[in-house]
KOLDREN-839222 format. One record per residue (C-alpha): residue number from 1; residue in three letters; chain; z, x, y. Coordinates in steps of 0.5 Angstrom, whole numbers, plus 2048, in hexadecimal, padded with zeros to 3 digits. Each point is the difference from the previous one (the first is absolute). Layout:
// KOLDREN-839222
[NUM; 'ALA'; 'A'; [Z; X; Y]]
...
END
This chain:
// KOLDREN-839222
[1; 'UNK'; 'A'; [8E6; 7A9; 8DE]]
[2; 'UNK'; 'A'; [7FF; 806; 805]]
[3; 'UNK'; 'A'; [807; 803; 801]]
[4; 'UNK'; 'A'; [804; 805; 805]]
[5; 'UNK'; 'A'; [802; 804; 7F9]]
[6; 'UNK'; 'A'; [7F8; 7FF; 7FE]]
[7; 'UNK'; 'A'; [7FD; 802; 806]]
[8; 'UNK'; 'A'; [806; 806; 800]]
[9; 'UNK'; 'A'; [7FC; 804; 7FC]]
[10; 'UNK'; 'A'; [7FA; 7FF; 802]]
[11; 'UNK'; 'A'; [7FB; 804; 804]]
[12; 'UNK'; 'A'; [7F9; 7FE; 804]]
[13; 'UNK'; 'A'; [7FA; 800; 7FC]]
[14; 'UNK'; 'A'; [7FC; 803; 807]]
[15; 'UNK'; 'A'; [804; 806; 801]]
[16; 'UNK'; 'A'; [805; 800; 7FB]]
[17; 'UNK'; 'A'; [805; 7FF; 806]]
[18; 'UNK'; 'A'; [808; 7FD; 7FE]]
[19; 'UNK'; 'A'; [801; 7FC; 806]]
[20; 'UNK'; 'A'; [7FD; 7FA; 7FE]]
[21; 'UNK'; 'A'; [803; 7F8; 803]]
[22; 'UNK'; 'A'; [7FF; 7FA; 801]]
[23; 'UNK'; 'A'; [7FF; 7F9; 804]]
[24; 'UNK'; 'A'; [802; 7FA; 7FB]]
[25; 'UNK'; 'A'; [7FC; 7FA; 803]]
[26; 'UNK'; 'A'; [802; 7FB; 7FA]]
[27; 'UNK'; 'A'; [806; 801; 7FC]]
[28; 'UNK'; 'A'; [807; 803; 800]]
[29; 'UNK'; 'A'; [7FF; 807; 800]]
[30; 'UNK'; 'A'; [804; 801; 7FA]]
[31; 'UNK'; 'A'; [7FB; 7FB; 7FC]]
[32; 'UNK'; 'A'; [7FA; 800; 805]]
[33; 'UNK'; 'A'; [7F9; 7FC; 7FE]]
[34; 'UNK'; 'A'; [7FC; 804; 807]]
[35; 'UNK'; 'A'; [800; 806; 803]]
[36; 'UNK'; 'A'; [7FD; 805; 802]]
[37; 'UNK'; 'A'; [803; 807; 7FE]]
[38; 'UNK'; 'A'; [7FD; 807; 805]]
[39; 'UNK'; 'A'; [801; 807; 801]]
[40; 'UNK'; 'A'; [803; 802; 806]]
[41; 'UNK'; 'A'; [7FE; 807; 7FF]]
[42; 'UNK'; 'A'; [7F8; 7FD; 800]]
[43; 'UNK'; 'A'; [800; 7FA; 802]]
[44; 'UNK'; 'A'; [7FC; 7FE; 7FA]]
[45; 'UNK'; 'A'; [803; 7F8; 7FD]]
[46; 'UNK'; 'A'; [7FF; 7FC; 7FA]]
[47; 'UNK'; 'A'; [801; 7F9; 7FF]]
[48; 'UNK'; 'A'; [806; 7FC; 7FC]]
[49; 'UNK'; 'A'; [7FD; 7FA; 7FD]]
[50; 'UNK'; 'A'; [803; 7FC; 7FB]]
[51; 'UNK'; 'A'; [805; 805; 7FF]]
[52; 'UNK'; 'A'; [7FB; 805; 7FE]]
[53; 'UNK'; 'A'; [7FF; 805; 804]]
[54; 'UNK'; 'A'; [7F9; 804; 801]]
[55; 'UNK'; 'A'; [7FF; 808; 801]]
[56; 'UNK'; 'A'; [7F8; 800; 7FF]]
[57; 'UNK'; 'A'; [7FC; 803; 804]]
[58; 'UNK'; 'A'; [7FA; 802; 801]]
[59; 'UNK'; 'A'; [7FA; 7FE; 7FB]]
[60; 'UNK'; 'A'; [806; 7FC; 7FC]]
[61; 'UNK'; 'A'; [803; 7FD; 805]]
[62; 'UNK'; 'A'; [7FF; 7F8; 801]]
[63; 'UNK'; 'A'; [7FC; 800; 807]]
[64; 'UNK'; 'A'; [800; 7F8; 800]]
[65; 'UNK'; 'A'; [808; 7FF; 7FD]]
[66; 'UNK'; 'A'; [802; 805; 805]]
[67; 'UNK'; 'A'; [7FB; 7FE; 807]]
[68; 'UNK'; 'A'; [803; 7F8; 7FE]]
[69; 'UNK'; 'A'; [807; 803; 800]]
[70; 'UNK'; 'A'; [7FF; 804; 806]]
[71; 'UNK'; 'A'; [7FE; 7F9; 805]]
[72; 'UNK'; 'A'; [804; 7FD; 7FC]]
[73; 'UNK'; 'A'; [806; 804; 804]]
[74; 'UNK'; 'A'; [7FB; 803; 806]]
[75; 'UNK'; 'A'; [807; 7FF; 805]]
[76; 'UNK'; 'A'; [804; 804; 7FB]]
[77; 'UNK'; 'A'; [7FC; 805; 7FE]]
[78; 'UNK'; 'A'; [7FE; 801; 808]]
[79; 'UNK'; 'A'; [808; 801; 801]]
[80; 'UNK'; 'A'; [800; 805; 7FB]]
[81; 'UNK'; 'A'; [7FA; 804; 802]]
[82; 'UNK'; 'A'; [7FD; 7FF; 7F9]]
[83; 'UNK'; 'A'; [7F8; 800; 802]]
[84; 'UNK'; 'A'; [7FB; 7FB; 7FC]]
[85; 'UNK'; 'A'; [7FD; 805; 7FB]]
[86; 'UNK'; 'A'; [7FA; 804; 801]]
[87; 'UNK'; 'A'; [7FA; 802; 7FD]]
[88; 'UNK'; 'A'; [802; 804; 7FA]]
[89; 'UNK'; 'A'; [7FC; 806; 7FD]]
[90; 'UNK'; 'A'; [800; 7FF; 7F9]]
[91; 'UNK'; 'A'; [803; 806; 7FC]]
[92; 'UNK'; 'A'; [802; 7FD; 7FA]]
[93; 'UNK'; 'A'; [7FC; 7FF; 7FA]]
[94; 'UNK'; 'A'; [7FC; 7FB; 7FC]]
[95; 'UNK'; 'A'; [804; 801; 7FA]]
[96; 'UNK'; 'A'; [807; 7FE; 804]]
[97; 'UNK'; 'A'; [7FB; 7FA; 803]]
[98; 'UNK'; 'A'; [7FE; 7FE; 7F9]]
[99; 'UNK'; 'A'; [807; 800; 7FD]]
[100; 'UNK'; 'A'; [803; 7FC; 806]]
[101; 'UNK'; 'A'; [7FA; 7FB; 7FE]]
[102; 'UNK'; 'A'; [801; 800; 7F9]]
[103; 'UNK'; 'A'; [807; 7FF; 800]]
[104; 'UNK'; 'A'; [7FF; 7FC; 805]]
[105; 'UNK'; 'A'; [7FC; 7FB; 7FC]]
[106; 'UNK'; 'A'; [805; 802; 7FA]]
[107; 'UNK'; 'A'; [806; 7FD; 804]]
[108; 'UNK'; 'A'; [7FB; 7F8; 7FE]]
[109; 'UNK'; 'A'; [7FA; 7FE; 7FE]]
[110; 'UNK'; 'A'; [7FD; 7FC; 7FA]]
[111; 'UNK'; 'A'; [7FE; 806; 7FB]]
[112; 'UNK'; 'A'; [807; 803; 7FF]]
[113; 'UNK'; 'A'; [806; 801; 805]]
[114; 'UNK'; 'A'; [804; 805; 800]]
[115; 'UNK'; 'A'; [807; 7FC; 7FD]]
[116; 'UNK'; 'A'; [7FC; 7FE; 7FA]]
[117; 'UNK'; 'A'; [7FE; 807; 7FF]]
[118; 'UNK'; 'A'; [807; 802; 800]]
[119; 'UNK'; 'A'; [802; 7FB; 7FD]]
[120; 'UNK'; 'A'; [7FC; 802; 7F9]]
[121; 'UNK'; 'A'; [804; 801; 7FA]]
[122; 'UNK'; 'A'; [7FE; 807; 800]]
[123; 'UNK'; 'A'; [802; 801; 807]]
[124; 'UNK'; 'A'; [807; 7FD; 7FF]]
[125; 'UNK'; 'A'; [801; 804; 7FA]]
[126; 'UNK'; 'A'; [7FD; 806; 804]]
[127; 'UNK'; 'A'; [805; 800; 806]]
[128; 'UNK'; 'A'; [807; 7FE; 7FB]]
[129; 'UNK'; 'A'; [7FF; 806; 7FE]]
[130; 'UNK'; 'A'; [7FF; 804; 806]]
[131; 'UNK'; 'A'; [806; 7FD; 803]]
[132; 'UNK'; 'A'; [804; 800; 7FB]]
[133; 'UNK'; 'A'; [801; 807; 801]]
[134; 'UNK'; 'A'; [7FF; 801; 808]]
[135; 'UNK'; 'A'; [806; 7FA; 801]]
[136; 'UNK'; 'A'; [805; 804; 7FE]]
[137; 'UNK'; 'A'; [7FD; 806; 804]]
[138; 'UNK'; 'A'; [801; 7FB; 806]]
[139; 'UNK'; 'A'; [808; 800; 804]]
[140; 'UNK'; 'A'; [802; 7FB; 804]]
[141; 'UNK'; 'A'; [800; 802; 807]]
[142; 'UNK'; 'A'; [7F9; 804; 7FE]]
[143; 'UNK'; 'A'; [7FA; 7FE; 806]]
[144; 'UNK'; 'A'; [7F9; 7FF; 7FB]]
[145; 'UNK'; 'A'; [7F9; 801; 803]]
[146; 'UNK'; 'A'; [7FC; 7FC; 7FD]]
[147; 'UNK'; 'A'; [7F8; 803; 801]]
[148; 'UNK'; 'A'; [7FB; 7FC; 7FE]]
[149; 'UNK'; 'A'; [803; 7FA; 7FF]]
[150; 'UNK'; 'A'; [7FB; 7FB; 800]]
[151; 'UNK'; 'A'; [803; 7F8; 7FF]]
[152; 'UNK'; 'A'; [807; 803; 7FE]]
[153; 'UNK'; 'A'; [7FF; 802; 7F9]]
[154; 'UNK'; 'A'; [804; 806; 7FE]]
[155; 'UNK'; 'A'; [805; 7FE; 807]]
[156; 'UNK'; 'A'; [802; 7FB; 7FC]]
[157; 'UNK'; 'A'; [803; 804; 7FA]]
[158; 'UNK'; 'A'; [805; 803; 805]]
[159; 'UNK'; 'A'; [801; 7FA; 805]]
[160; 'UNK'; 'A'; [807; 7FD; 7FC]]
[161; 'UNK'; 'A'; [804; 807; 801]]
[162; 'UNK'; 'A'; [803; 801; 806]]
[163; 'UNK'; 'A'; [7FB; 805; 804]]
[164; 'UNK'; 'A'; [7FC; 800; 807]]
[165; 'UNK'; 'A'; [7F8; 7FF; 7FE]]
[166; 'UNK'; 'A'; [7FB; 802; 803]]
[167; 'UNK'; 'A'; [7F9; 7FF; 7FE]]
[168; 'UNK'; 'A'; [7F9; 800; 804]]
[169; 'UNK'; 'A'; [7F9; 7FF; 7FC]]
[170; 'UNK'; 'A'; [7F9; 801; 805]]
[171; 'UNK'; 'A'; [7FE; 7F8; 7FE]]
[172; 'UNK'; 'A'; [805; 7FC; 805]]
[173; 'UNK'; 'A'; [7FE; 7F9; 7FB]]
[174; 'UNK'; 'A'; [804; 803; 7FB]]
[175; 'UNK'; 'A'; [805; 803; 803]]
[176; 'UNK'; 'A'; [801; 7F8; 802]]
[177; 'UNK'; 'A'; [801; 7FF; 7FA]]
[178; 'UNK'; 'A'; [805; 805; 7FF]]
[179; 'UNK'; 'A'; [804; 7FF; 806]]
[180; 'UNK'; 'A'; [800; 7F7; 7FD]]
[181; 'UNK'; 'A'; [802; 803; 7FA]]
[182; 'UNK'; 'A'; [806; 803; 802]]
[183; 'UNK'; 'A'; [802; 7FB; 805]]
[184; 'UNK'; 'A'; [7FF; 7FB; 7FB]]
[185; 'UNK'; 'A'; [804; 803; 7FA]]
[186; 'UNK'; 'A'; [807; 801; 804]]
[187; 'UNK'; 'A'; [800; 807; 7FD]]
[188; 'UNK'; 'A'; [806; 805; 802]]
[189; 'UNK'; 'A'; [7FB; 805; 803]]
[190; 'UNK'; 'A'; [800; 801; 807]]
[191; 'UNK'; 'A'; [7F8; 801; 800]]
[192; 'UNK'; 'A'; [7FA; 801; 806]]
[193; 'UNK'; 'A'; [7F8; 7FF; 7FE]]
[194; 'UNK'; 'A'; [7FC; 802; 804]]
[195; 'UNK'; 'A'; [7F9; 802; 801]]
[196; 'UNK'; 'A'; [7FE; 807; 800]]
[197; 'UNK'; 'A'; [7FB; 806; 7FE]]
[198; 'UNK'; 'A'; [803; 805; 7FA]]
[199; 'UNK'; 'A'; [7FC; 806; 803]]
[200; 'UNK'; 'A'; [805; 802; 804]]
[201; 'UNK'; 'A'; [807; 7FB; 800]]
[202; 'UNK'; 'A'; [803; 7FD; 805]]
[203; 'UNK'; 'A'; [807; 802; 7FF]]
[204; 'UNK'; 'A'; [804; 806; 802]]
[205; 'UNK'; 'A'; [802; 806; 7FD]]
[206; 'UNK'; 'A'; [804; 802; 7FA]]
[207; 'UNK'; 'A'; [803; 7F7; 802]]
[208; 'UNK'; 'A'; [7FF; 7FE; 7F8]]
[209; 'UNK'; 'A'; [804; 800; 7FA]]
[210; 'UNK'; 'A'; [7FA; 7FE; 7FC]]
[211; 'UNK'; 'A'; [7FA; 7FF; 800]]
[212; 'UNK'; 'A'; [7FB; 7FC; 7FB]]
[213; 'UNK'; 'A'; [7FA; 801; 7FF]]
[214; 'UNK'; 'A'; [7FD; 7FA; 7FB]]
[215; 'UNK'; 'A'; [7F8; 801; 7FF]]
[216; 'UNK'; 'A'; [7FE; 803; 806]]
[217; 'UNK'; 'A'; [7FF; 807; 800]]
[218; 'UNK'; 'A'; [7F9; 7FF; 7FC]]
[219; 'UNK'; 'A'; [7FE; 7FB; 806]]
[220; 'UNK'; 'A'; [801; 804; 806]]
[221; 'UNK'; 'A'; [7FB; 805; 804]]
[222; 'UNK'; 'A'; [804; 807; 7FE]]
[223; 'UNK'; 'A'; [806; 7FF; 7FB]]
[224; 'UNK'; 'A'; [802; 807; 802]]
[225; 'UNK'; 'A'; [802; 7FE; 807]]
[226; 'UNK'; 'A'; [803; 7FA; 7FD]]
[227; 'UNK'; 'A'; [805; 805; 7FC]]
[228; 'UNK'; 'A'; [801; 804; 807]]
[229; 'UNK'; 'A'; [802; 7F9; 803]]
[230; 'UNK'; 'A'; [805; 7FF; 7FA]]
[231; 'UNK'; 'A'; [803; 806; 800]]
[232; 'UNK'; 'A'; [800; 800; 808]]
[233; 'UNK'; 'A'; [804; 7F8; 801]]
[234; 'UNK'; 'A'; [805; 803; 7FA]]
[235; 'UNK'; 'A'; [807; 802; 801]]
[236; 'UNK'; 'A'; [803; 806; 7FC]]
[237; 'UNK'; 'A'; [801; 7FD; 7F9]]
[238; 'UNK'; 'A'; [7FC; 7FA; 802]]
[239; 'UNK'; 'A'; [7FB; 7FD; 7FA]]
[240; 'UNK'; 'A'; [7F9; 7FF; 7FF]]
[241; 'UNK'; 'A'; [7FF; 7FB; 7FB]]
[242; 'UNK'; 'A'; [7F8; 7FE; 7FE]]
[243; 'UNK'; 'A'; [7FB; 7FD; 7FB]]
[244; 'UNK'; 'A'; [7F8; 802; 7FF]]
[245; 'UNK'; 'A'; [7FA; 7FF; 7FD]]
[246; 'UNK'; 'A'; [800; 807; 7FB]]
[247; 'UNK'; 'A'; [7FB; 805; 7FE]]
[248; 'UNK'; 'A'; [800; 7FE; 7F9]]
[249; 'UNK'; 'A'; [7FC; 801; 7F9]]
[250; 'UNK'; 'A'; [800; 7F8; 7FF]]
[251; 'UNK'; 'A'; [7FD; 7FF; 807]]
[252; 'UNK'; 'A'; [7F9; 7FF; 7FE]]
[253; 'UNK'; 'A'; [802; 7FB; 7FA]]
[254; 'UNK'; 'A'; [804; 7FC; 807]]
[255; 'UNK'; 'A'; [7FA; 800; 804]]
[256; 'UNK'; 'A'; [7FC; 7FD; 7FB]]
[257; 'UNK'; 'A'; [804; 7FB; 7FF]]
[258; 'UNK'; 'A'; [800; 7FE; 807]]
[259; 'UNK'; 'A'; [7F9; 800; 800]]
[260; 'UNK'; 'A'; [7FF; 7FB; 7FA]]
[261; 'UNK'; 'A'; [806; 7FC; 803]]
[262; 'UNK'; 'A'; [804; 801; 806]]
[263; 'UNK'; 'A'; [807; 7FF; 801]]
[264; 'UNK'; 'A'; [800; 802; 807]]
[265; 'UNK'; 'A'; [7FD; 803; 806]]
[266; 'UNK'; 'A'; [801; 807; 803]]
[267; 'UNK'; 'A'; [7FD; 803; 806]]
[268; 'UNK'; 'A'; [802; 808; 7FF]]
[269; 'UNK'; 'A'; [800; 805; 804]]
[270; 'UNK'; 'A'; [7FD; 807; 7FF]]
[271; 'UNK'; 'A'; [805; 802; 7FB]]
[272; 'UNK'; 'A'; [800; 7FA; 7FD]]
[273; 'UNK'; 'A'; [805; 803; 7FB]]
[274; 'UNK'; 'A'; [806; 805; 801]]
[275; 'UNK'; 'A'; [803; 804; 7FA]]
[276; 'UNK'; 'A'; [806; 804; 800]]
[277; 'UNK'; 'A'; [7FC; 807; 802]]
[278; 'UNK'; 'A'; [7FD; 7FB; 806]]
[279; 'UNK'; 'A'; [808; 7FF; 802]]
[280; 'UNK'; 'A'; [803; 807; 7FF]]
[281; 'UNK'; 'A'; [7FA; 802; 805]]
[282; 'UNK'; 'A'; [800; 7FA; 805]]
[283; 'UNK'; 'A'; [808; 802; 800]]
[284; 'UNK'; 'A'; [7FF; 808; 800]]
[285; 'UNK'; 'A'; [804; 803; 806]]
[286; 'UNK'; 'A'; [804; 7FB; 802]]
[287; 'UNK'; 'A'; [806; 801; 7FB]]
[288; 'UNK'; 'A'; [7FF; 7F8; 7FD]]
[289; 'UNK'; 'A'; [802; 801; 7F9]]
[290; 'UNK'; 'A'; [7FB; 7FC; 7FC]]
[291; 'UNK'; 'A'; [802; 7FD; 7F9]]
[292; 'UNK'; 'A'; [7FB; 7FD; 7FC]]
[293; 'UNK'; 'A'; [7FE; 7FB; 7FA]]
[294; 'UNK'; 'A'; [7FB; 7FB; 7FD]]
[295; 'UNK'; 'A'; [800; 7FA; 7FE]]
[296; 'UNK'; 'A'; [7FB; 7FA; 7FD]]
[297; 'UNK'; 'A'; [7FD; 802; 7FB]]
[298; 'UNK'; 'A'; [7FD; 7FA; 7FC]]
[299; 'UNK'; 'A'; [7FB; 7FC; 804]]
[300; 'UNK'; 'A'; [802; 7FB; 806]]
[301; 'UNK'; 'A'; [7FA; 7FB; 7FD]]
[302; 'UNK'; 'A'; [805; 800; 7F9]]
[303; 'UNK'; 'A'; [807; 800; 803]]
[304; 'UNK'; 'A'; [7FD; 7FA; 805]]
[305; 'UNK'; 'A'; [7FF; 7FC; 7F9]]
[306; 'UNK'; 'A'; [808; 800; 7FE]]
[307; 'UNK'; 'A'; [806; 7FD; 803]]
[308; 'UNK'; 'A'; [804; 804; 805]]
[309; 'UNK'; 'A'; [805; 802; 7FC]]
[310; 'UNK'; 'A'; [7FC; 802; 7FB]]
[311; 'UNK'; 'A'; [7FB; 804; 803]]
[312; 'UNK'; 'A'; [806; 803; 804]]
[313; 'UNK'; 'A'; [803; 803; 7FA]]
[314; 'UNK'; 'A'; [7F9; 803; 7FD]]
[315; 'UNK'; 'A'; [7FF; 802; 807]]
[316; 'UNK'; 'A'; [807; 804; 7FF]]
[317; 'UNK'; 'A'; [800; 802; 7F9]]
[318; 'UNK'; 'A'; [7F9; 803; 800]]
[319; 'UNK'; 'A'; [802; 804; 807]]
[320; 'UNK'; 'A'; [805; 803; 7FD]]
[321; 'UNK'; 'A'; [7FB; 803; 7F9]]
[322; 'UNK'; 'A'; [7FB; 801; 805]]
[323; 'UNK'; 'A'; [805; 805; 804]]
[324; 'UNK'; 'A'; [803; 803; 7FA]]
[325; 'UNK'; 'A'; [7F9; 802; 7FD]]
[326; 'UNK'; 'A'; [7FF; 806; 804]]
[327; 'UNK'; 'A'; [7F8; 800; 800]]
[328; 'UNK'; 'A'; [801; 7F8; 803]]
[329; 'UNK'; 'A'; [805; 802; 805]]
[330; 'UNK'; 'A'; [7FC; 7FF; 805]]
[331; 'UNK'; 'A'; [7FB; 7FC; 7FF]]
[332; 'UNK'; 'A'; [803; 7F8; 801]]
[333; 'UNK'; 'A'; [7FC; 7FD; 805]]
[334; 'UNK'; 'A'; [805; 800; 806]]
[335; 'UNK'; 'A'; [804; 807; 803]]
[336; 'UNK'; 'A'; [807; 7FD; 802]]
[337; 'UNK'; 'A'; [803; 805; 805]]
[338; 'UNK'; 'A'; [807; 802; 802]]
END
């Protein structure tokens, strides 16, 4: 749910302004289903729907959703001084449209949602080992963005500690399978998802304790604007914590298996895979630290074979001869950051 604490610590997609309010039309406002969040600064507004609130604009932004809404509350909106949208000049990328689309059929289709993907023994056994690390990284009191969140698949590794959460993904149907998730489990974290655009997030500066970045990188248009917005929403002492596709000699054998059987299925964009080199470059300038080290190095089609517990003790037991043998030491097929 969208909070006063939640919107406390974050800014205006249109023109980065911190003076953002709201009008609640249904629901308490400390719990509410629908409203609408605007900018004093610009004017610009964006609808809560479901208790998801929506910072697209432009080429992403959900014309119909947002045209329904804005007759739904025409008497409102008009007491506001919030306009009816006008025609937009359309400056985003086809790749960001691609990706909203990808992972807005990701989110639910018969081929192979989102939740079955991540729910892959290989997957499962992946991400114990990521946070089981991370987790102790984590203070309770922290505030967590969550980038790229999708249906809450790394948010809810962190959701049973005693955090405010909040995490935007650029597809609205997966950030409402995000947003039911978390309402559904009765976690102890205070969370807010919402719809947004991770080339310049909608958050203020130096807000965070922690941002997570969990796969994400290698989808966007520029990853080294990415790390200047990571390294923009982090307090002194905050932490970036992420996962990505690595630059490694097995790729080629990956990608082969992938063609003969597929196991999911990827949209990358431009730098569809980040190294170590890429981070330190993406974070060059900014005094973010970077810390890196690699994981997978056995199939994903061999670990999906074997029950969970298995599959996550050969996954562990073979990350840690990878790592101690000097010329594989950075060659799993995934780079985990701190």
């Amino acid at each position: 749910m969208l909070s006063d604490r939640a919107l406390a610590v974050l800014a205006c997609p249109a023109c980065a302004g911190e003076r953002l309010s709201r009008e609640v039309f249904d629901g308490r406002p400390e719990a509410l289903r629908e409203a609408v969040v605007f900018c004093l600064d610009c004017r610009a507004w964006f609808p809560v729907e479901d208790g998801v609130l929506d910072f697209l604009q432009g080429a992403l932004a959900y014309r119909e959703d947002r045209r329904r809404f804005r007759e739904r509350h025409a008497a409102a909106m008009d007491a506001l001084q919030l306009a009816p949208d006008a025609p937009v000049a359309d400056g985003q990328s086809d790749l960001q449209a691609k990706q909203q689309q990808h992972f807005d059929w990701y989110a639910d289709n018969e081929k192979q949602s989102y939740l079955e993907y991540e729910r892959m023994p290989f997957w499962v056994a992946a991400d114990e080992i990521a946070f089981a690390r991370w987790r102790e990284r984590i203070r309770p009191g922290t505030w967590l963005l969550d980038v790229g969140c999708g249906p809450g698949r790394a948010t809810a590794r962190v959701l049973d500690l005693d955090i405010d959460v909040i995490a935007f993904d650029v597809s609205k149907a997966a950030v409402r399978q995000a947003e039911e998730r978390h309402r559904r489990g009765g976690y102890p974290a205070r969370a807010t998802f919402f719809a947004a655009d991770a080339t310049r997030f909608p958050v203020r500066e130096a807000a965070l304790d922690c941002v997570l970045v969990y796969g994400v990188l290698h989808h966007v248009p520029d990853p080294r604007a990415a790390c200047l917005e990571i390294a923009r929403v982090l307090r002194p002492g905050g932490k970036y914590l992420g996962s990505e596709n690595n630059e490694t000699v097995f790729r080629r054998a990956f990608e082969w298996l992938q063609r003969l059987r597929p196991l999911w299925y990827e949209e990358a964009g431009p730098e569809a895979l980040i190294s170590d080199r890429t981070l330190r470059e993406g974070f060059r300038g900014t005094g973010v630290e970077v810390e890196t080290r690699s994981s997978v190095y056995l199939p994903p089609h061999l670990l999906n074979l074997l029950p969970p517990g298995l599959g996550r003790f050969l996954l562990g037991a073979t990350d840690a001869v990878g790592n101690a043998i000097p010329g594989l030491r950075h060659n799993g097929g995934l780079v985990l950051v701190e």
